[in-house]
C-alpha positions in Angstrom: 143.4 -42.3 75.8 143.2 -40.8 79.3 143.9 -37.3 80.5 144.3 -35.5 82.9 140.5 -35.0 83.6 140.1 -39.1 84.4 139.7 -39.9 88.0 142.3 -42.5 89.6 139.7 -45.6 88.8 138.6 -44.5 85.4 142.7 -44.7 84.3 142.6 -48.0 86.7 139.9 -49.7 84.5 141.6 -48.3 81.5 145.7 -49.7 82.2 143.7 -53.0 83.3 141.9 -53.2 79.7 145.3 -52.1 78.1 146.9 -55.3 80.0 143.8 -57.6 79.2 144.4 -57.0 75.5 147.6 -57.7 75.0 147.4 -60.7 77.2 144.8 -62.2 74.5 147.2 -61.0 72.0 150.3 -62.7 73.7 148.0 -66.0 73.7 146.5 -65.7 70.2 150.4 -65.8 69.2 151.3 -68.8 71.2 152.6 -71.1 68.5 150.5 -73.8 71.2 147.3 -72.4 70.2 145.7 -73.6 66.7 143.1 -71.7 65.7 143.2 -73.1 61.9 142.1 -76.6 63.0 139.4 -77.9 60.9 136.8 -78.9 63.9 136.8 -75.7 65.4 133.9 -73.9 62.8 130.9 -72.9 65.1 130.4 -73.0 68.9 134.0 -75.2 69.4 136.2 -72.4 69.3 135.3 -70.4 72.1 135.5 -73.3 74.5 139.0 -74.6 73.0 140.3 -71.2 73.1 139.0 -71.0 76.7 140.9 -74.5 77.3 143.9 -73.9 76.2 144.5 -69.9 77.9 143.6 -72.0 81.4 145.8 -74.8 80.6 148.8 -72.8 78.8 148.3 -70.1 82.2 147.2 -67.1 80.4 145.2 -64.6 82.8 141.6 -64.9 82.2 138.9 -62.6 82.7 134.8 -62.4 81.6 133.8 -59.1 80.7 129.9 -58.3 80.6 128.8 -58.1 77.4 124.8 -57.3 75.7 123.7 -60.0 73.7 120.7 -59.2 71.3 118.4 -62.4 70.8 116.9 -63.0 67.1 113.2 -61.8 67.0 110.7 -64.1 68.7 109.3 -65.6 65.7 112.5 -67.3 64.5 112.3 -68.4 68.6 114.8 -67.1 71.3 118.4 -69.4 70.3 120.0 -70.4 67.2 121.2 -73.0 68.9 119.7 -76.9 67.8 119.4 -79.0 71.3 121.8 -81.3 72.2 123.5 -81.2 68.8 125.2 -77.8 69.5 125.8 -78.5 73.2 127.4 -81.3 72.4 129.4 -79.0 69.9 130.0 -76.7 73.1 131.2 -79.1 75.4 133.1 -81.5 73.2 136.5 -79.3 73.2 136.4 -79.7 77.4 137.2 -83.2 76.9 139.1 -83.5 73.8 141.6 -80.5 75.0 141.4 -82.3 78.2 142.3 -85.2 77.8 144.7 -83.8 75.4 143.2 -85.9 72.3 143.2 -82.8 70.3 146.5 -79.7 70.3 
């Protein structure tokens, strides 16, 4: 919550979260959007979400985030090749082509 001590930007940054969240919300509640499908279980989802806010006209924004890797010995992805890209990619064309809601 900000007060009176927060500069002009820092109460900027914070209305433009405020509006960021409930824009996700607003989407997450858009009868449109199935999240309960049975294909989207591992890297799908993020992708088909992604789809769908362009298509449906959501506003869209990347936020930096930290990612923290496994330790080296069990190697630096979880991800298998090309299996799990394919598993990344797969919603572009499906949702897309509009083979899949």
């Amino acid at each position: 919550e900000p007060t009176e001590s927060e500069s002009r930007a820092e109460i900027d940054r914070f209305c433009d979260a405020m509006i960021a969240i409930r824009e996700e919300i607003r989407a997450i509640e858009d009868e449109r959007i199935d999240l309960e499908q049975e294909w989207l279980e591992h890297y799908e989802l993020e992708v088909y979400l992604l789809m769908k806010v362009l298509k449906l006209g959501y506003g869209h924004r990347e936020v930096p985030c930290t990612k923290i890797y496994p330790p080296k010995k069990l190697g630096i992805t979880k991800m298998r090749p090309v299996l799990d890209w394919w598993n990344i990619l797969w919603p572009v064309f499906v949702v897309g082509l509009g083979l899949r809601k």
